[in-house]
DOTOR-516903 format. One line per field, with one value per atom (N, C-alpha, C): residue number from 1; residue in one letter; x, y, z. Coordinates in Angstrom, 1 decimal, decimal comma. Atoms other than C-alpha are relative to their C-alpha. Layout:
DOTOR-516903
pos	(NUM | ...)
code	(A | ...)
c1	(X | ...)
c2	(Y | ...)
c3	(Z | ...)
END
This chain:
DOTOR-516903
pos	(1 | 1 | 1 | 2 | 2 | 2 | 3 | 3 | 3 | 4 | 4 | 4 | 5 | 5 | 5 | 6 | 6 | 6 | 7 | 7 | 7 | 8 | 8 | 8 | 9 | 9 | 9 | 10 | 10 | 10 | 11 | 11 | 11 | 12 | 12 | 12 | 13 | 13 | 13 | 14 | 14 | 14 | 15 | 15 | 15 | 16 | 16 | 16 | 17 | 17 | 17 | 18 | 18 | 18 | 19 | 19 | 19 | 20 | 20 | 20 | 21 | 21 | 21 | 22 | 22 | 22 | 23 | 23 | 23 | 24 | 24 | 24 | 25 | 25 | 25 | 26 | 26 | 26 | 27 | 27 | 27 | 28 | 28 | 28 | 29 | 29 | 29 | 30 | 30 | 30 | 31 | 31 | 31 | 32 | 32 | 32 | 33 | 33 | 33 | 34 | 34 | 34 | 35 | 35 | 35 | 36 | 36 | 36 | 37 | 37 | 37 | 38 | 38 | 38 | 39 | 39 | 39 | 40 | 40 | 40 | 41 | 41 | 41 | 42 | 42 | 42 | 43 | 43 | 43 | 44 | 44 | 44 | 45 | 45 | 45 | 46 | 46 | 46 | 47 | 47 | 47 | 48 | 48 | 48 | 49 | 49 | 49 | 50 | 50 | 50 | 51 | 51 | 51 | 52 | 52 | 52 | 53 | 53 | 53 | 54 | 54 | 54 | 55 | 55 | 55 | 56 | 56 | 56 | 57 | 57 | 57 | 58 | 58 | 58 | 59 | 59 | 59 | 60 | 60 | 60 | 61 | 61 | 61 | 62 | 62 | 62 | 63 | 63 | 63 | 64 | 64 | 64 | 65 | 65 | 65 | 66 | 66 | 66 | 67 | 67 | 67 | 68 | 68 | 68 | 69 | 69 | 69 | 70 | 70 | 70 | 71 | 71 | 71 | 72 | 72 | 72 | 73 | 73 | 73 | 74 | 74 | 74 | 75 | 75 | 75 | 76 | 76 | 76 | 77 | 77 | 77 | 78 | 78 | 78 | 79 | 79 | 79 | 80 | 80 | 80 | 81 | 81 | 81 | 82 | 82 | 82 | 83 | 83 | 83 | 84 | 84 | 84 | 85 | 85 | 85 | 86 | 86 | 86 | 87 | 87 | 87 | 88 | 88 | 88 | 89 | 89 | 89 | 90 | 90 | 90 | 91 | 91 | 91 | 92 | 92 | 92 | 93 | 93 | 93 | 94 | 94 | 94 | 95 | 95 | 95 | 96 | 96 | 96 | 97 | 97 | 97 | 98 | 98 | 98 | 99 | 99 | 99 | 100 | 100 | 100 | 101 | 101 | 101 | 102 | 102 | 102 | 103 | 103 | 103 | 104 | 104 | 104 | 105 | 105 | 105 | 106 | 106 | 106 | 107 | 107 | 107 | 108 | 108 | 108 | 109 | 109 | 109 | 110 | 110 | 110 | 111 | 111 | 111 | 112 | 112 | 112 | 113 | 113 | 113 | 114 | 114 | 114 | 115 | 115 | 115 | 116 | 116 | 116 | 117 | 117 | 117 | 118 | 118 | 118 | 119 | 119 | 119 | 120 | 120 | 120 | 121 | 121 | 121 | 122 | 122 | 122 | 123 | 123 | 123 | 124 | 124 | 124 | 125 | 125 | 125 | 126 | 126 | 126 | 127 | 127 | 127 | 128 | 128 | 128 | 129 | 129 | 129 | 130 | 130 | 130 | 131 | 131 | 131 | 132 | 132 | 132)
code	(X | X | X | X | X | X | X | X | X | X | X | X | X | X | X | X | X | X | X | X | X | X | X | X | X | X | X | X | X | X | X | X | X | X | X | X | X | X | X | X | X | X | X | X | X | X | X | X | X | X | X | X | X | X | X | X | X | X | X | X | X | X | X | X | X | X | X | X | X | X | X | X | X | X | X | X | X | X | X | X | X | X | X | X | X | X | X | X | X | X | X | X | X | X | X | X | X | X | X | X | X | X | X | X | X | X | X | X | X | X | X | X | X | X | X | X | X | X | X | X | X | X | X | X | X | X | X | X | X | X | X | X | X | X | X | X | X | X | X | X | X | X | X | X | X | X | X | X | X | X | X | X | X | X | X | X | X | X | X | X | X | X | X | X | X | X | X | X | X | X | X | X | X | X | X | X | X | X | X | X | X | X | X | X | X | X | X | X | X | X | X | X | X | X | X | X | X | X | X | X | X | X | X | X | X | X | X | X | X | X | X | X | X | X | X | X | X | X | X | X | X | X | X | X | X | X | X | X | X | X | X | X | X | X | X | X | X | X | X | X | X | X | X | X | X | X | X | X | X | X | X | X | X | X | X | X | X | X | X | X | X | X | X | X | X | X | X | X | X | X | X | X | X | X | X | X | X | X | X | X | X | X | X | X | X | X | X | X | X | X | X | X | X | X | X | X | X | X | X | X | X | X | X | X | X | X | X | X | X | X | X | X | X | X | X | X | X | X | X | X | X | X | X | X | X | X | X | X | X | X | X | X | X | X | X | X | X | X | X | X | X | X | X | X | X | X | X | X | X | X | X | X | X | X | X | X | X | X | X | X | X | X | X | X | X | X | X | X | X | X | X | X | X | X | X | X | X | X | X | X | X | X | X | X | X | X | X | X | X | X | X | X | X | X | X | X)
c1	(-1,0 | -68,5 | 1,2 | -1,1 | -65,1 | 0,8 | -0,3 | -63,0 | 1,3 | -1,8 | -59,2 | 0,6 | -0,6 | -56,7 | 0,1 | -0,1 | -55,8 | 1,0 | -1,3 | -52,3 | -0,3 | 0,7 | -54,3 | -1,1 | 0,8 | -57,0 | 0,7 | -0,9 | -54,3 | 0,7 | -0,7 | -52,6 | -1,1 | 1,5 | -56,5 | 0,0 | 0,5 | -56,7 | 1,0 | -0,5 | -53,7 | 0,7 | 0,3 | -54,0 | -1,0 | 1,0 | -57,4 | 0,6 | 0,1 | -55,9 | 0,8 | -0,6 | -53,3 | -0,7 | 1,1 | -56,0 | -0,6 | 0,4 | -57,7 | 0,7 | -1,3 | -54,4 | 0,2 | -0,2 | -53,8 | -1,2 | 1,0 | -57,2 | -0,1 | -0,3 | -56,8 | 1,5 | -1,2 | -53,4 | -0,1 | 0,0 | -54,8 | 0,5 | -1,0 | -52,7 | -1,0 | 1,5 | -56,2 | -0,3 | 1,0 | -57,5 | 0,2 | 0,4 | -58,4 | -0,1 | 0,4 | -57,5 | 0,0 | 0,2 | -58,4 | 1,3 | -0,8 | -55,9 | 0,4 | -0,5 | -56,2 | 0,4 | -0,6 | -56,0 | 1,1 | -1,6 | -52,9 | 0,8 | -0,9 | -51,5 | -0,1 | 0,0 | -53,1 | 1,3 | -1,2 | -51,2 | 1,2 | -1,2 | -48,3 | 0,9 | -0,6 | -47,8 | 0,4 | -1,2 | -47,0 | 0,7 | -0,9 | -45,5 | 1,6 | -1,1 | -43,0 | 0,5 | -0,3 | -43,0 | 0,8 | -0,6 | -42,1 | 1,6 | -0,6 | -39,6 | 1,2 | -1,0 | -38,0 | 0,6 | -0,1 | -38,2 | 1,4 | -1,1 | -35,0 | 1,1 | -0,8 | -33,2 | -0,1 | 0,7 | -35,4 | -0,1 | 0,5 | -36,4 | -1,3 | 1,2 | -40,0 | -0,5 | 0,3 | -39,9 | 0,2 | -0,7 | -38,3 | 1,3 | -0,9 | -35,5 | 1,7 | -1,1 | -33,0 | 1,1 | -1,2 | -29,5 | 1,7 | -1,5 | -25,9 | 0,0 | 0,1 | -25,5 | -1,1 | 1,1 | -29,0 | -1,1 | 1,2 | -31,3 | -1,2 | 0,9 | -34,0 | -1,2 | 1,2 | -37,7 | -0,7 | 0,8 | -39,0 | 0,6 | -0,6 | -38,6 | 1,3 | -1,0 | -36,7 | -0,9 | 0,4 | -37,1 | -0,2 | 0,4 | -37,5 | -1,6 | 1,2 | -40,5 | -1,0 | 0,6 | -41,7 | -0,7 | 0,1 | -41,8 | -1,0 | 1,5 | -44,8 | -0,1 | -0,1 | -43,7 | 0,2 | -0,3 | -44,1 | 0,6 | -1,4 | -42,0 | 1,3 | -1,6 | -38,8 | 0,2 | 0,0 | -39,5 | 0,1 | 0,5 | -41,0 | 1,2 | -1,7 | -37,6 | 1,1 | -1,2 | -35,7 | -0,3 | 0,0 | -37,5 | 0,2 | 0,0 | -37,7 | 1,5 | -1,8 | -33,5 | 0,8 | -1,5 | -31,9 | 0,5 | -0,7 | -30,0 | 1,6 | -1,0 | -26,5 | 1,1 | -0,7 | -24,5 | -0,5 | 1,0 | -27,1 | 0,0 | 0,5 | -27,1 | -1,5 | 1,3 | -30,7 | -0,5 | 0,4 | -31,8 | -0,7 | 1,3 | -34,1 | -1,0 | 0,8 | -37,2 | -1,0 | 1,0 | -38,8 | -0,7 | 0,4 | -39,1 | -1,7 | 1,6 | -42,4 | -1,0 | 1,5 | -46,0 | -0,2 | 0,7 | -47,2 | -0,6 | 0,4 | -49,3 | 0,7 | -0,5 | -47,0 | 0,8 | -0,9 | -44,5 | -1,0 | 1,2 | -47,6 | -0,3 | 0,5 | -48,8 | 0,9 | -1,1 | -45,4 | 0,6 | -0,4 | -44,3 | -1,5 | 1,1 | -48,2 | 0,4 | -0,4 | -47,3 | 1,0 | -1,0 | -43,9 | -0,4 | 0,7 | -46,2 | -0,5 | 1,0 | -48,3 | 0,3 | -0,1 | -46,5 | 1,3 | -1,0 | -44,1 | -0,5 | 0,8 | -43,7 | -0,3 | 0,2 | -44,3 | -1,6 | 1,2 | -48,1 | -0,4 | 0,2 | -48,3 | -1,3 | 1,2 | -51,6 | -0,3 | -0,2 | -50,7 | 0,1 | 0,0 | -51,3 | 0,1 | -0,4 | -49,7 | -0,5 | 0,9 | -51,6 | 1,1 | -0,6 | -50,5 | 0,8 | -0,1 | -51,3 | 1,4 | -1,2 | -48,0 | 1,3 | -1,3 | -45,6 | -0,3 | 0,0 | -46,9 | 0,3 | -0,6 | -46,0 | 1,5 | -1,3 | -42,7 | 1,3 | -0,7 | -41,7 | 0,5 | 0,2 | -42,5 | 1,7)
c2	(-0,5 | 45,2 | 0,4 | -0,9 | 45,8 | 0,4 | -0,8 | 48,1 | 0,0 | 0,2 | 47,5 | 1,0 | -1,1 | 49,5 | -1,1 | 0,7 | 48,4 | -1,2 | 1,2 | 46,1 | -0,6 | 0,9 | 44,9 | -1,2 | 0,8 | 43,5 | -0,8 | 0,7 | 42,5 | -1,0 | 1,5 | 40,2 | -0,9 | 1,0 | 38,6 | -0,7 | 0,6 | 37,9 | -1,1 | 0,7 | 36,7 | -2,0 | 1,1 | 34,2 | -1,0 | 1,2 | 32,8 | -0,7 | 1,0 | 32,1 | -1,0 | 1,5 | 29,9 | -0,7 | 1,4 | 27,9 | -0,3 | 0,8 | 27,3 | -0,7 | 0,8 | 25,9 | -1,1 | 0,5 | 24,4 | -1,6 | 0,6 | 22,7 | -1,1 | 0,6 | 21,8 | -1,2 | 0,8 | 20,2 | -1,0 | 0,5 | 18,1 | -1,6 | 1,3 | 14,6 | -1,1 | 0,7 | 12,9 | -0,6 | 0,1 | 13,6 | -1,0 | 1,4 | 10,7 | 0,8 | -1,1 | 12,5 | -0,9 | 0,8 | 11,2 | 0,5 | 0,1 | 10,5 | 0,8 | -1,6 | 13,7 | 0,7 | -1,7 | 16,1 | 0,0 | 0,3 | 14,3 | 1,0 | -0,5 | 14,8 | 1,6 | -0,9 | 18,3 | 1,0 | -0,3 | 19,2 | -0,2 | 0,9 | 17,3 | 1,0 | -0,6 | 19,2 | 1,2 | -1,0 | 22,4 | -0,2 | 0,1 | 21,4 | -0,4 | 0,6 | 19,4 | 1,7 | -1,3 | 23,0 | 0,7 | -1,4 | 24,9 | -0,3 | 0,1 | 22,9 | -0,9 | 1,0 | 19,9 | -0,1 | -0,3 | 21,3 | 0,2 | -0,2 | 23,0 | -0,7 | 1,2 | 19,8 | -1,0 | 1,3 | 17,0 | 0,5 | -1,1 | 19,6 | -0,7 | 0,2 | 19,8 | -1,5 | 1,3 | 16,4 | -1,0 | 1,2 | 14,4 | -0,5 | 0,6 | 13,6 | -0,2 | 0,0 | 14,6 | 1,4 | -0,8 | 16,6 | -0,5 | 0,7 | 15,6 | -0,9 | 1,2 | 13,7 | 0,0 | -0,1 | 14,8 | -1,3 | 0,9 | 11,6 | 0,3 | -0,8 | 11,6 | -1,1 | 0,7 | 10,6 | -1,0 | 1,3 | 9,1 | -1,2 | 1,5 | 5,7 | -0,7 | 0,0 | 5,6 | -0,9 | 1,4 | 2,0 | 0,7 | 0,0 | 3,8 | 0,8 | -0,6 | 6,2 | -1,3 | 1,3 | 3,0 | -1,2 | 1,4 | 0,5 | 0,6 | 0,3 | -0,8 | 0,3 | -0,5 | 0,3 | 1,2 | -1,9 | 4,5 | 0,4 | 0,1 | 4,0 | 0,2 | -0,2 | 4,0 | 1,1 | -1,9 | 7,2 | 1,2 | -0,8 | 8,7 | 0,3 | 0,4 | 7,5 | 1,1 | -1,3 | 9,9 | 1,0 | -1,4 | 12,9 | 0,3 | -0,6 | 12,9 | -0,4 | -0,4 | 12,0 | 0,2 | -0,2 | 12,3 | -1,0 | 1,1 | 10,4 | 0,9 | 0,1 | 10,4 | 1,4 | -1,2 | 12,5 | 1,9 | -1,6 | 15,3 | 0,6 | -0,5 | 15,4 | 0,3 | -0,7 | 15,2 | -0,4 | -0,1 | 16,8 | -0,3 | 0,5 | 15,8 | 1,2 | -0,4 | 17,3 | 0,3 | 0,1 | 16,9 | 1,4 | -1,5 | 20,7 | 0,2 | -0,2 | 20,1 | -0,9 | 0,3 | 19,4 | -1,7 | 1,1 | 15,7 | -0,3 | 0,0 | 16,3 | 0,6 | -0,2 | 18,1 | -1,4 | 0,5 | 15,5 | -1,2 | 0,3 | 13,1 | -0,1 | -0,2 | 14,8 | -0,1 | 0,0 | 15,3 | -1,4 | 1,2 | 11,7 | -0,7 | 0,9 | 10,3 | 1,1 | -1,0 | 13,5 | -1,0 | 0,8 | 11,4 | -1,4 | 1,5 | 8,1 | 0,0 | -0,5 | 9,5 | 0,8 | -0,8 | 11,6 | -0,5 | 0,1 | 11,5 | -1,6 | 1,4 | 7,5 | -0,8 | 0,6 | 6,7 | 0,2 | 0,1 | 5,6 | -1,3 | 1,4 | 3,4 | -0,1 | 0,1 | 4,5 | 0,0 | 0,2 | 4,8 | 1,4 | -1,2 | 7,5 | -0,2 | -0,3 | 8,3 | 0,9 | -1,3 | 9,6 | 0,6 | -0,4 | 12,0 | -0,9 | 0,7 | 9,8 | -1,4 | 1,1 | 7,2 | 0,9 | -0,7 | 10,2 | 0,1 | 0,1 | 10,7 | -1,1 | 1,2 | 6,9 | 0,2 | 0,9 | 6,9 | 1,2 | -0,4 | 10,0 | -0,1 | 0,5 | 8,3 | -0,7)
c3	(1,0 | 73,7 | 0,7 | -0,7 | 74,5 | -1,3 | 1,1 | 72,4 | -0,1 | 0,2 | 71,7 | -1,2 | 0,6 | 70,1 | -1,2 | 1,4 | 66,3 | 0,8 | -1,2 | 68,5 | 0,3 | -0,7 | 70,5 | -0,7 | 1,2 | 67,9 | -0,4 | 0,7 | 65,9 | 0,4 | -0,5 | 68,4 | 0,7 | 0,2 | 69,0 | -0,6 | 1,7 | 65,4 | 0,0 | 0,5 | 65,3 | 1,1 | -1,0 | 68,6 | -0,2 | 0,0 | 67,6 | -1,3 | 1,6 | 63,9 | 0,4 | -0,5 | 66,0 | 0,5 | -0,5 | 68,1 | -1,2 | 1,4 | 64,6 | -0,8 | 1,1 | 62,9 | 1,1 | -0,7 | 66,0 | -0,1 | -0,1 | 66,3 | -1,0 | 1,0 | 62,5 | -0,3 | -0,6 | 63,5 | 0,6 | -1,2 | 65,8 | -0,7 | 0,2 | 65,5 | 0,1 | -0,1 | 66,6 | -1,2 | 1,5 | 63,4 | -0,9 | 0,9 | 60,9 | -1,1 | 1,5 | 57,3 | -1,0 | 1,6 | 53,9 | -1,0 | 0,6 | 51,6 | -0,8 | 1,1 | 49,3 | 1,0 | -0,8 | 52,3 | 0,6 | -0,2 | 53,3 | -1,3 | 1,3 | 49,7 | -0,2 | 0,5 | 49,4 | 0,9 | -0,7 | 52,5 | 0,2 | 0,2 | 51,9 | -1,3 | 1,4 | 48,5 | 0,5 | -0,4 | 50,3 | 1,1 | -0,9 | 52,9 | -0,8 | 0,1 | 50,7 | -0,9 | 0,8 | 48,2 | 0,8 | -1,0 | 51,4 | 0,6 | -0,8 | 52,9 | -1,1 | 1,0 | 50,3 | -1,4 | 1,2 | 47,2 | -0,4 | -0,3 | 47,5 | -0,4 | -0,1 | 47,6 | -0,7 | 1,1 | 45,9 | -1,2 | 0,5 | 43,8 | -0,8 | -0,3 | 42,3 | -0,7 | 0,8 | 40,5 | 0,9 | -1,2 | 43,3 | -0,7 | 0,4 | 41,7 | 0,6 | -0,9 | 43,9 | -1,2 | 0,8 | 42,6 | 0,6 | -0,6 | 43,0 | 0,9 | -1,0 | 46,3 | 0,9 | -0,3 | 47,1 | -0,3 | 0,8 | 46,8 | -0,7 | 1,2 | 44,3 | 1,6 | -0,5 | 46,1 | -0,5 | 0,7 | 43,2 | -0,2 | 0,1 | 43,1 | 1,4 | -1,2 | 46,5 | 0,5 | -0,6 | 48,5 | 1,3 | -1,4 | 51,8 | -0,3 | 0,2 | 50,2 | -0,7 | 0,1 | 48,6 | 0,2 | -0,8 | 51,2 | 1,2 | -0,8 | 52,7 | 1,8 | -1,7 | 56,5 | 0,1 | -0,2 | 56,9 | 0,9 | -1,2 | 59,9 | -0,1 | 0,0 | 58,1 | -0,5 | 0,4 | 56,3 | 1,6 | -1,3 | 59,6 | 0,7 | -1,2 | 61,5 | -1,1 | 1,0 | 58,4 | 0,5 | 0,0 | 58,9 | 1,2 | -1,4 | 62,4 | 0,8 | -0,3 | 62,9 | -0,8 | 0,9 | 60,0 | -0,6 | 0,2 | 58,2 | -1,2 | 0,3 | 56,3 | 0,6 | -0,8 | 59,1 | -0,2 | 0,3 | 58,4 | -1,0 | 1,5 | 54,7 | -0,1 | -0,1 | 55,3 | 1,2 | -1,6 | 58,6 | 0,0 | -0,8 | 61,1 | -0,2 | 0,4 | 60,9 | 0,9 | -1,5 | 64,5 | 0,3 | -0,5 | 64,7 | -0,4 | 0,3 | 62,2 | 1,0 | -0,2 | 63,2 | -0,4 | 0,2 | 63,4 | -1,1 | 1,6 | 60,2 | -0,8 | 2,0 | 58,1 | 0,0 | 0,3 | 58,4 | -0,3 | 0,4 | 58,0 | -1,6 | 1,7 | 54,7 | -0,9 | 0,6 | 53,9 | -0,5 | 0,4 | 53,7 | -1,2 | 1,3 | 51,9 | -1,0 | 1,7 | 49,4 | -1,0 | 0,6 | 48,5 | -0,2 | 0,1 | 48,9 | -1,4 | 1,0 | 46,0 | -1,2 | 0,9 | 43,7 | -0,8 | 1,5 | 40,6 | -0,4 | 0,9 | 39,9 | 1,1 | -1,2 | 43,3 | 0,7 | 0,1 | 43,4 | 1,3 | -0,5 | 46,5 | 0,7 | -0,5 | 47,9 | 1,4 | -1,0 | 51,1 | 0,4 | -0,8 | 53,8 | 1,2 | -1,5 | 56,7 | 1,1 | -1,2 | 59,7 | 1,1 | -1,0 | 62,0 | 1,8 | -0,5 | 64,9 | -0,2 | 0,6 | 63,3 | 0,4 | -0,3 | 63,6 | 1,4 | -1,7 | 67,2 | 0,6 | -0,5 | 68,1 | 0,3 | 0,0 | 66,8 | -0,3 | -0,9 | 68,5 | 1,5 | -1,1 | 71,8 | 0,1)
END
């Protein structure tokens, strides 16, 4: 038994909860198409909403997601190539800073939701290529 101060504990707790996120993170991983979407849905809440806002529709010179030919189209590569440089002189920033799966869930979320039903899920493993 060893006995740590409350500080001490607390930055334990909060080390092992990163190797579990981390572990859960793992780019390896082979995820099913809901847990994409389920993670996808907050990531885009947390991060896209703001801008697309919660329907996808975009706002002023904001593109809308729904019904968007790059969210649409059968190659998840040209989305992936958005979030992770950017596109229209940094109207909408790069994105590299996230996690392999959010940007992952994040893209089959917009694969899957409003009228955009293409059934398609993007694995982590795809954003790890085509940061290489």
């Amino acid at each position: 038994v060893k006995v740590l101060s409350q500080q001490d504990y607390a930055a334990w707790v909060a080390g092992k909860k990163k190797e579990m996120a981390a572990a859960a993170d793992d780019p390896g991983k082979e995820w099913k198409l809901d847990e994409l979407i389920a993670r996808g849905e907050k990531v885009y809440n947390a991060t896209c909403v703001a801008c697309h806002r919660p329907d996808g529709k975009g706002a002023g010179p904001i593109k809308p997601l729904d019904g968007a030919a790059v969210v649409q189209d059968a190659d998840p590569a040209k989305q992936v190539a958005v979030l992770l440089k950017g596109q229209n002189n940094g109207a909408m920033p790069s994105w590299k800073h996230m996690s392999d799966t959010e940007l992952a869930a994040v893209i089959t979320y917009t694969k899957n939701s409003w009228g955009n039903k293409t059934g398609q899920a993007v694995q982590p493993a795809q954003v790890v290529a085509a940061r290489q």
